[in-house]
C-alpha positions in Angstrom: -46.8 -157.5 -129.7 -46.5 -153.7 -130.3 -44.2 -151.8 -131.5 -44.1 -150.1 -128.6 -43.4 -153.3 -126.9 -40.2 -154.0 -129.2 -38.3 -150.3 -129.6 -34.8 -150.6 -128.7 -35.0 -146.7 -128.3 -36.7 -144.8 -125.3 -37.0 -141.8 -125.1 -35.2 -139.8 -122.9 -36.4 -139.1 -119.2 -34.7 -135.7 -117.4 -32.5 -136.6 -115.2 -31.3 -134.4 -112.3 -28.8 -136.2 -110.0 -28.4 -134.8 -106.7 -25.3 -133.3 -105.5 -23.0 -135.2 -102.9 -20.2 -135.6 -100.7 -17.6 -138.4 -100.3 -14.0 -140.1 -101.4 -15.7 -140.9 -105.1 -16.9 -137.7 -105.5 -13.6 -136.1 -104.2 -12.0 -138.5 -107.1 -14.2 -137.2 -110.0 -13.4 -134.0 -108.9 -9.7 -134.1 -109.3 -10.0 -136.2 -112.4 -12.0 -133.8 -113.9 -10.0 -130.5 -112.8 -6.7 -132.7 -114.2 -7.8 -133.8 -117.6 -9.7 -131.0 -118.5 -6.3 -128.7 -117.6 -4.6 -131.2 -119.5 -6.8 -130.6 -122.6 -7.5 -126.9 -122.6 -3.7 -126.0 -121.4 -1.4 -128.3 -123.6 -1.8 -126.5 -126.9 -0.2 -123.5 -125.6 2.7 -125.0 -123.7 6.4 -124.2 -125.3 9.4 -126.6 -126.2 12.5 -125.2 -127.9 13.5 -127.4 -130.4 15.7 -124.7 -132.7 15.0 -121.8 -134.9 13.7 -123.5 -137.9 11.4 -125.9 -136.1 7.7 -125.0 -134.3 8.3 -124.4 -130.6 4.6 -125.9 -129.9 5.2 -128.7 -127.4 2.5 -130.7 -128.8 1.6 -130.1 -132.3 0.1 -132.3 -135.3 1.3 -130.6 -138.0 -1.0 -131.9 -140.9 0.4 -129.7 -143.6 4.1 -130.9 -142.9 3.1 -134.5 -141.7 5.2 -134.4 -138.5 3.7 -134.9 -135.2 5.9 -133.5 -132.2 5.3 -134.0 -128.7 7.8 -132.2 -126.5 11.3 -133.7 -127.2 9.9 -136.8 -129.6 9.0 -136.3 -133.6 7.2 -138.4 -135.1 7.2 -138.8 -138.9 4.6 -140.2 -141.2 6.9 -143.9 -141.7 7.0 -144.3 -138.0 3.5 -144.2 -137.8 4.1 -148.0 -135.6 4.4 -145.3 -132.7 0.9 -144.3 -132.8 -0.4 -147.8 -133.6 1.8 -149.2 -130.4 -0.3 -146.1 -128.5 -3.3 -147.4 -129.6 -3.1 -150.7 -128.7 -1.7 -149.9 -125.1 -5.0 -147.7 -124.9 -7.2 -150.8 -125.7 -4.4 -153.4 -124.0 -5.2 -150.4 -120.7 -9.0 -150.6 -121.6 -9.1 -154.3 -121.3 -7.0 -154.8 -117.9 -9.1 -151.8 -116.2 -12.6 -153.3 -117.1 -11.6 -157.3 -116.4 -10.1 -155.3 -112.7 -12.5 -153.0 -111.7 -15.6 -152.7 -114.4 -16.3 -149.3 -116.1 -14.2 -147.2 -114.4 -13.3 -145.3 -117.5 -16.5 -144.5 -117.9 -17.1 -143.5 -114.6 -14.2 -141.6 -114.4 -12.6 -140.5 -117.6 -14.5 -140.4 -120.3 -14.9 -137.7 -122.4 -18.8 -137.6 -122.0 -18.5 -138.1 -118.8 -16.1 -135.6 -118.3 -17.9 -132.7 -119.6 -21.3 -134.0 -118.6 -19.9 -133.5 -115.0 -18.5 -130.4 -116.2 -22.3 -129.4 -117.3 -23.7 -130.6 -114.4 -21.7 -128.0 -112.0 -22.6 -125.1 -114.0 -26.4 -126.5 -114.1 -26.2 -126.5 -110.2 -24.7 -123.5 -109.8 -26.9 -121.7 -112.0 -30.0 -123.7 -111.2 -29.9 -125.2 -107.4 -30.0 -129.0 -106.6 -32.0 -131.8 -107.5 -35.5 -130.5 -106.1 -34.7 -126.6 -107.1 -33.8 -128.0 -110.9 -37.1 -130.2 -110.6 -39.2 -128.0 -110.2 -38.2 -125.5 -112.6 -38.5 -128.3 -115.0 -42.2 -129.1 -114.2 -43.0 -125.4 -114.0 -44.5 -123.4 -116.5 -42.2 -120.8 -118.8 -41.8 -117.6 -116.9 -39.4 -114.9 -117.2 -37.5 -116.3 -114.6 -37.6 -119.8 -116.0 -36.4 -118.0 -118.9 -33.3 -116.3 -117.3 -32.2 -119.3 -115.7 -32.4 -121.7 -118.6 -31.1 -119.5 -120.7 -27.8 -118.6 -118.7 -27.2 -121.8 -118.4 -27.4 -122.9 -122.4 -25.0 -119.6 -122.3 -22.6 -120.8 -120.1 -22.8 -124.5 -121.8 -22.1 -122.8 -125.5 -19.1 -121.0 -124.0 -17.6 -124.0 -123.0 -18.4 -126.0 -125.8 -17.1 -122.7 -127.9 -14.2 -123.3 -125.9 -13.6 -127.0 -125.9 -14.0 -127.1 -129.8 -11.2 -123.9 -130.2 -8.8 -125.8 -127.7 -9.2 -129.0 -130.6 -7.9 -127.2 -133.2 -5.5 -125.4 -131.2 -3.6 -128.5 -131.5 -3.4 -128.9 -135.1 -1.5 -125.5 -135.7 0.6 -122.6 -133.6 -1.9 -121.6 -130.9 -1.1 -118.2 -130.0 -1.3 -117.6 -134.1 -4.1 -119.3 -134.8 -6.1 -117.6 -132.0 -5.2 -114.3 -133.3 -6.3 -115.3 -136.9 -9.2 -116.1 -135.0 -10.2 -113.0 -132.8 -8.9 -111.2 -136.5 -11.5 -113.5 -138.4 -8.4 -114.4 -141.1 -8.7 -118.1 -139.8 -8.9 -120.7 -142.6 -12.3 -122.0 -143.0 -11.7 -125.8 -141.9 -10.6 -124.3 -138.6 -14.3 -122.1 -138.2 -15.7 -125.8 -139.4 -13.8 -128.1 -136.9 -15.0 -125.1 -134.1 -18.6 -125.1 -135.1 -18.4 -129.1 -135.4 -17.2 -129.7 -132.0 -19.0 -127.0 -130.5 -22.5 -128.5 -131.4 -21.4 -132.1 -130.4 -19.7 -130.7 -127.4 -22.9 -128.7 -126.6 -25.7 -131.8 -127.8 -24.1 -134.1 -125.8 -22.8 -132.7 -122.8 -26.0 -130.8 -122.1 -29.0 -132.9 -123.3 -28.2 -136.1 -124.4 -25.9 -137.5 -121.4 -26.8 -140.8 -120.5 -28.3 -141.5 -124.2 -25.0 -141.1 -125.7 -23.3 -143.8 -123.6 -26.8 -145.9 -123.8 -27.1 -146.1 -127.7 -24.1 -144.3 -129.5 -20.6 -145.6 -127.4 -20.3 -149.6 -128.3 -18.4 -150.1 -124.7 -21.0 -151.1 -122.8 -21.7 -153.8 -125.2 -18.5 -154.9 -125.3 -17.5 -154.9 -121.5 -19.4 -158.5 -121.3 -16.8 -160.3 -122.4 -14.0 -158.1 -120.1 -15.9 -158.4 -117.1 -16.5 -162.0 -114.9 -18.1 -162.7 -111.3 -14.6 -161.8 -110.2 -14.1 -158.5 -111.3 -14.6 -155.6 -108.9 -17.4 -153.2 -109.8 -20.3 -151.0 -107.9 -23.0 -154.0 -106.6 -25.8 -154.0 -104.0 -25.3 -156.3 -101.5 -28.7 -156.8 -101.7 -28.0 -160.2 -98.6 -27.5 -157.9 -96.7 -29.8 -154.5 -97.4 -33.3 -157.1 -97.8 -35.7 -156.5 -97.2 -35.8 -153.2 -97.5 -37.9 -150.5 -95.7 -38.4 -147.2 -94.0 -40.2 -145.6 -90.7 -43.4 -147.3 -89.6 -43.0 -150.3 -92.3 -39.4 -151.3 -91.0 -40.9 -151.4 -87.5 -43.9 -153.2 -89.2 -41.7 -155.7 -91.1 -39.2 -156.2 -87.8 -42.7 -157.5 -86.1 -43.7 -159.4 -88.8 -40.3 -160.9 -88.8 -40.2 -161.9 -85.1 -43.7 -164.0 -85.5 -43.6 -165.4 -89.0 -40.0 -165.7 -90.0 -38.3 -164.3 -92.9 -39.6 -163.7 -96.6 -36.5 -163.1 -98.3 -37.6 -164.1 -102.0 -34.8 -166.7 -102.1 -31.9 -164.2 -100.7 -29.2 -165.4 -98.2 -30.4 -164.3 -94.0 -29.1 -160.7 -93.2 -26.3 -160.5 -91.2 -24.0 -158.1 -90.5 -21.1 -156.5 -92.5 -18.4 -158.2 -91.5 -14.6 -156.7 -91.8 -16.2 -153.2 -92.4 -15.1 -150.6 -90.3 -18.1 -148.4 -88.5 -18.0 -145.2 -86.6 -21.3 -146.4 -84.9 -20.7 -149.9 -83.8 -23.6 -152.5 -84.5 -23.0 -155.4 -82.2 -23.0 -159.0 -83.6 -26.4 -160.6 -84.0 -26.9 -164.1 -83.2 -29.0 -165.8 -85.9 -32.1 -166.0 -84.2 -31.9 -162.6 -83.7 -30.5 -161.5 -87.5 -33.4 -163.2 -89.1 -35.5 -161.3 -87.2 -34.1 -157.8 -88.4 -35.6 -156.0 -91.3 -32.3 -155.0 -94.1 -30.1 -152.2 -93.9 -31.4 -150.3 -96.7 -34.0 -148.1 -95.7 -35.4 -147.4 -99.3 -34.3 -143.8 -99.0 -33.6 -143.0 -102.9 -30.2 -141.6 -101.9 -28.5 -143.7 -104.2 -31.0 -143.4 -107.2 -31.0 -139.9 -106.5 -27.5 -139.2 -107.1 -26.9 -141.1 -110.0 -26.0 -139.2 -113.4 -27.7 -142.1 -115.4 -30.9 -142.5 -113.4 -31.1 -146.1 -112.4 -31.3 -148.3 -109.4 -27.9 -149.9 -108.4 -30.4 -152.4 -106.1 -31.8 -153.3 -109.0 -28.4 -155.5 -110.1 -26.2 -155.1 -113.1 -27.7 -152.9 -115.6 -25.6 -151.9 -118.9 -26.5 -148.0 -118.0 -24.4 -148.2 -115.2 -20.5 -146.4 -115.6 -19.5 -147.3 -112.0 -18.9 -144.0 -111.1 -19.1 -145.0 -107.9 -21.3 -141.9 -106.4 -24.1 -144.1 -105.1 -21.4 -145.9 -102.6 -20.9 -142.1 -101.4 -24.7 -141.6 -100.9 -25.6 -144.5 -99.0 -21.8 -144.7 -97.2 -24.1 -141.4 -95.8 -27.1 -142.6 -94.9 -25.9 -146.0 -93.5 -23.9 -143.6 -90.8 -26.7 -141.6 -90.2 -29.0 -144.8 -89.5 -25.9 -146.2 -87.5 -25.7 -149.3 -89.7 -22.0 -150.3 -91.4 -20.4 -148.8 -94.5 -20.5 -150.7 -97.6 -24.0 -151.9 -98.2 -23.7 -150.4 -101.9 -19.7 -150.7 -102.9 -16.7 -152.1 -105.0 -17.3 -155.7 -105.0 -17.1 -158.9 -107.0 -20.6 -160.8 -107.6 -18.8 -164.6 -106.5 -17.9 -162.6 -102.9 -21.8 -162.7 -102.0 -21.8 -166.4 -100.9 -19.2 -166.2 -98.6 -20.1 -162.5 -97.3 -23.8 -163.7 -96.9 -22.3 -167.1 -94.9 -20.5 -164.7 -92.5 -16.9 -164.6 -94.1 -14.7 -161.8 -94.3 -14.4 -160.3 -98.1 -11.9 -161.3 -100.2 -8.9 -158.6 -100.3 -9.5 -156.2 -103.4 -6.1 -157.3 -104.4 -6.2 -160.6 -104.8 -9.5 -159.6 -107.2 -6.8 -157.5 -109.0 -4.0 -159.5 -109.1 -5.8 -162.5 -111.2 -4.1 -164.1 -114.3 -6.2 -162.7 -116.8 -5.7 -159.2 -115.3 -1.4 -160.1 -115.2 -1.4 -161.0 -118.8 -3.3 -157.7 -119.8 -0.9 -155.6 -117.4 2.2 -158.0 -119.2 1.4 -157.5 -122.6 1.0 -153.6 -122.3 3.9 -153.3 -120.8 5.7 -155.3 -123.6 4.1 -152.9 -126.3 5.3 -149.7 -123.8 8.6 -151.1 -123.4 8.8 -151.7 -127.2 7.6 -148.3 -128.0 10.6 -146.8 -125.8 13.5 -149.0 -127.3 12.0 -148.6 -130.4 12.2 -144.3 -129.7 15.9 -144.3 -128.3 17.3 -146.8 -131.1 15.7 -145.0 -133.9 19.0 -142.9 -136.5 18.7 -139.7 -136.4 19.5 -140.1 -140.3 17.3 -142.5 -142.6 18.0 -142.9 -146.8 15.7 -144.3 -148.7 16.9 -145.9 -152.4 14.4 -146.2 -155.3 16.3 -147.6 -158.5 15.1 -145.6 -161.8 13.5 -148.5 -163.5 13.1 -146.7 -167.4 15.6 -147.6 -168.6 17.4 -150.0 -165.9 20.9 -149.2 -167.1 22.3 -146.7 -169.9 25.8 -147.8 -171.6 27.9 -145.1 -171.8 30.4 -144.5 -175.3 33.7 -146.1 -173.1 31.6 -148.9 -172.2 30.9 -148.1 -168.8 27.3 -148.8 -167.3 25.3 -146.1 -165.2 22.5 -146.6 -163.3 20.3 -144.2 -161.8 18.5 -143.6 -158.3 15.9 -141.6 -156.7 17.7 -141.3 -153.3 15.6 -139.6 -149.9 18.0 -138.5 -147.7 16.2 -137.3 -143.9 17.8 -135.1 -141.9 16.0 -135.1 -138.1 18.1 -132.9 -136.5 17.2 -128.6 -135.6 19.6 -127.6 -137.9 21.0 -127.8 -141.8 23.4 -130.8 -142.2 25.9 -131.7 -144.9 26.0 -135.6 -145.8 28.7 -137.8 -147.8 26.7 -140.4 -150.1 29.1 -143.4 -151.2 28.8 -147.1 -152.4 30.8 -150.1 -150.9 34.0 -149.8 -150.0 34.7 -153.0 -151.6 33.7 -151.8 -155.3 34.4 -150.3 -158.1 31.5 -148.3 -159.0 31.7 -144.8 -158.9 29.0 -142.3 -157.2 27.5 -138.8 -158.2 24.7 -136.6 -157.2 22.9 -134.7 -159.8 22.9 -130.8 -159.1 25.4 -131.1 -156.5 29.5 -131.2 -155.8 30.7 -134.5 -155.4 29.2 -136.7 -153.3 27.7 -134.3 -150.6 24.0 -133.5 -150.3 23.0 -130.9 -148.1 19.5 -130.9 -146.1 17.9 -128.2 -144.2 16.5 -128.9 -140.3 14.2 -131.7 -139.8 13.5 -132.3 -143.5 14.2 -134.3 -146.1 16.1 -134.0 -149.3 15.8 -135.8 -153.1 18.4 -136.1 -155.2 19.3 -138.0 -158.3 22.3 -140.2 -157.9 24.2 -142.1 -160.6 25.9 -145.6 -159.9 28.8 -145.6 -163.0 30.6 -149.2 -163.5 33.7 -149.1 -165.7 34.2 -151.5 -168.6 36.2 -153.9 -166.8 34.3 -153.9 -163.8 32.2 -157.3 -162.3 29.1 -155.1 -162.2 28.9 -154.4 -165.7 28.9 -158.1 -167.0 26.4 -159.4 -164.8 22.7 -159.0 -164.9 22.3 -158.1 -161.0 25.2 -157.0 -158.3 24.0 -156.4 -154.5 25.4 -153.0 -153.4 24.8 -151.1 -150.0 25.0 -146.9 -150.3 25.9 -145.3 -147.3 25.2 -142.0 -145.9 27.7 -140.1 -143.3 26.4 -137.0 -141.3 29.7 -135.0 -141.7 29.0 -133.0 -138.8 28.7 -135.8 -136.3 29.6 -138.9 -138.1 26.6 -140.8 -137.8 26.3 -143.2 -140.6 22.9 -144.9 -142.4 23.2 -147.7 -145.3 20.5 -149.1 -147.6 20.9 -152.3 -149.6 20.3 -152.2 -153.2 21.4 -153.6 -156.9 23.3 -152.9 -159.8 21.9 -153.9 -163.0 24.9 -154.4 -166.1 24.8 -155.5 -169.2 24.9 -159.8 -168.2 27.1 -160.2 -171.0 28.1 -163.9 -171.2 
């Protein structure tokens, strides 16, 4: 065998997908318009949180390690919140592929997303299908020139511009897109720009369907999400065989009528049944149906419109992302021809049977609403509903106690016994706060902050404060006899009460 014969890797073919018309395109559409506004326009919307915070409503803010988005914070020890978002993404992932295939990939995607995007300019720029075709085959002219070239132009803008909205979000926008326009932008931000702009570029404009064939690990991995029951794009290939067009179809009907069927092993045709049909076909009796060429007329329409360049009658094919544009081709064709909707559609492989006996299909619902798919929807909605109690239960004050360890204790000349602590005190609130640090009410040992009157630390907004405190036990004291005492320091926002404790020890001098 050659190794020709055994490459994983082809190379890539041109693909130009034909514009067209219908409810799946119309979805695309508003998908596409909604999470690319989403993505260009949320860096530079506005949230008051104060005067000494960033009024960015969405912000990662690297350099301070604080991640804000609108009215939540997030700091770097409540990272669980963006580990709980990431497993409702895959927990999401999971229930949408087991329910209705690859329609993230058809649908949302980022590389599908801006290959879409790509694709409009292309056509705009370009013409359809044939028009982009043929300048393809043609040889390099000045207009092949002009044309080509405005569109790479109009591809690097937007890439220029998808890459500038990315790091938009990792600092004040309108600040650093004057540093930008002023050329005083740091360099990791001219990096991240030219970084994204070349992927963005690359894979948007001229790798496409490569990058979801051999770089994204999904389509591997949807196997084991997907099962004769889930709802994706199919052939009904029972009903559209055999297939032909013009003179052969009238051919094959003749053929039909005096030999019988050929159908290679596929179910009779019949027709559609519980599909609705501007054009009425009246009910054939079975004499009659097996002597009726299929409904597909081998136009192309449905190959021709695809972004990934295959043939949905060809079966399940891991190149497919069910976006669902070759049901809006042939829904087109199959009215012209005045044959029922649906021969290419949303539907689940273990429906053929009973379709090709003459049943009605199943509901799309109860296809939905199996118990793999309710445990997927169950257990990311536990995580969300987690996530949210954790969010509203969470103190607006935290402490954190770290007992100095060198030495553990120091006697002091009366006999008393000190301990020290590294105390964090965080303050998540717009504005500077004054808190009172104490010990148990139930002990003896005496509290003091280093550098500060009292017992009272004060922390500036949405920050956090260290301080040295000292634990002093007096001669007489249990603590001071015994090797180990459990003690619990509290903190008290003075301004609106709110208290915080941490549990921690006292070490003495364990003096039998």
């Amino acid at each position: 065998m050659s190794h020709k014969d055994t490459s994983l890797y082809a190379a890539r073919v041109p693909i130009f997908p034909r514009r067209v018309n219908g409810k799946f395109r119309r979805l695309k559409w508003a998908i596409m318009a909604v999470t690319l506004a989403i993505y260009y326009i949320t860096p530079w919307l506005r949230w008051d949180r104060g005067p000494n915070l960033p009024d960015q409503a969405v912000l990662i803010d690297l350099a301070n390690r604080r991640f804000y988005f609108f009215w939540i914070e997030i700091w770097p020890h409540e990272f669980y919140f963006v580990a709980g978002l990431l497993v409702m993404a895959g927990l999401g992932l999971f229930l949408f592929t087991a329910a209705l295939g690859r329609v993230w990939c058809g649908y949302a995607c980022p590389q599908t997303v801006w290959t879409d995007l790509f694709l409009v300019v292309e056509r705009w720029i370009q013409g359809d299908r044939n028009a982009r075709m043929k300048l393809h085959n043609a040889p390099w002219t000045g207009r092949k020139l002009r044309l080509k070239g405005t569109t790479w132009a109009a591809w690097l803008l937007i890439s220029v511009a998808t890459g500038g909205a990315w790091v938009f979000y990792f600092a004040d926008a309108p600040t650093l897109a004057r540093d930008l326009f002023t050329l005083q932008a740091p360099p990791v931000a001219w990096f991240t720009i030219a970084i994204l702009t070349a992927t963005t570029f690359t894979f948007g404009g001229f790798m496409r369907e490569q990058v979801c064939i051999y770089m994204c690990p999904w389509p591997r991995i949807q196997g084991a999400m997907m099962d004769d029951g889930t709802l994706t794009v199919a052939y009904r290939d029972w009903r559209g065989e055999p297939r032909g067009k013009g003179l052969k179809r009238r051919e094959m009907a003749e053929d039909l009528r005096v030999t019988g069927p050929q159908l290679g092993g596929r179910a009779p045709l019949i027709p559609m049944p519980g599909v609705p049909n501007t054009k009425t076909t009246p009910r054939l009796s079975v004499p009659d149906r097996l002597a009726q060429p299929g409904d597909c007329i081998d136009c192309n329409a449905c190959v021709n419109v695809c972004p990934m360049g295959i043939d949905i009658r060809d079966g399940q094919q891991l190149a497919c992302i069910t976006c669902a544009l070759c049901i809006d081709a042939c829904d087109q064709v199959m009215e012209k021809v005045g044959r029922p909707r649906g021969l290419i559609d949303y539907v689940a492989l273990s429906d053929a049977p009973r379709e090709a006996a003459g049943g009605a299909p199943v509901s799309a619902w109860r296809h939905i609403l199996r118990p793999r798919n309710i445990v997927y929807f169950a257990l990311w909605s536990l995580v969300g509903v987690a996530l949210v109690f954790a969010l509203f239960v969470r103190p607006e004050i935290e402490m954190t106690v770290a007992p100095v360890r060198n030495p553990t204790f120091v006697t002091l000349s009366d006999g008393s016994v000190r301990n020290a602590y590294d105390v964090r005190v965080l303050n998540k609130n717009g504005e500077e706060r004054s808190f009172l640090l104490s010990p148990s009410l139930d002990t003896t040992v005496a509290l003091s902050v280093e550098g500060a009157p009292g017992q009272i630390v004060t922390v500036p907004a949405d920050t956090q404060e260290r301080v040295r405190v000292y634990l002093t036990a007096p001669p007489d004291a249990p603590a001071t006899n015994r090797d180990r005492t459990d003690l619990r320091l509290w903190v008290q926002d003075l301004s609106s009460g709110e208290r915080a404790r941490v549990d921690t020890n006292f070490n003495g001098k364990d003096t039998p």
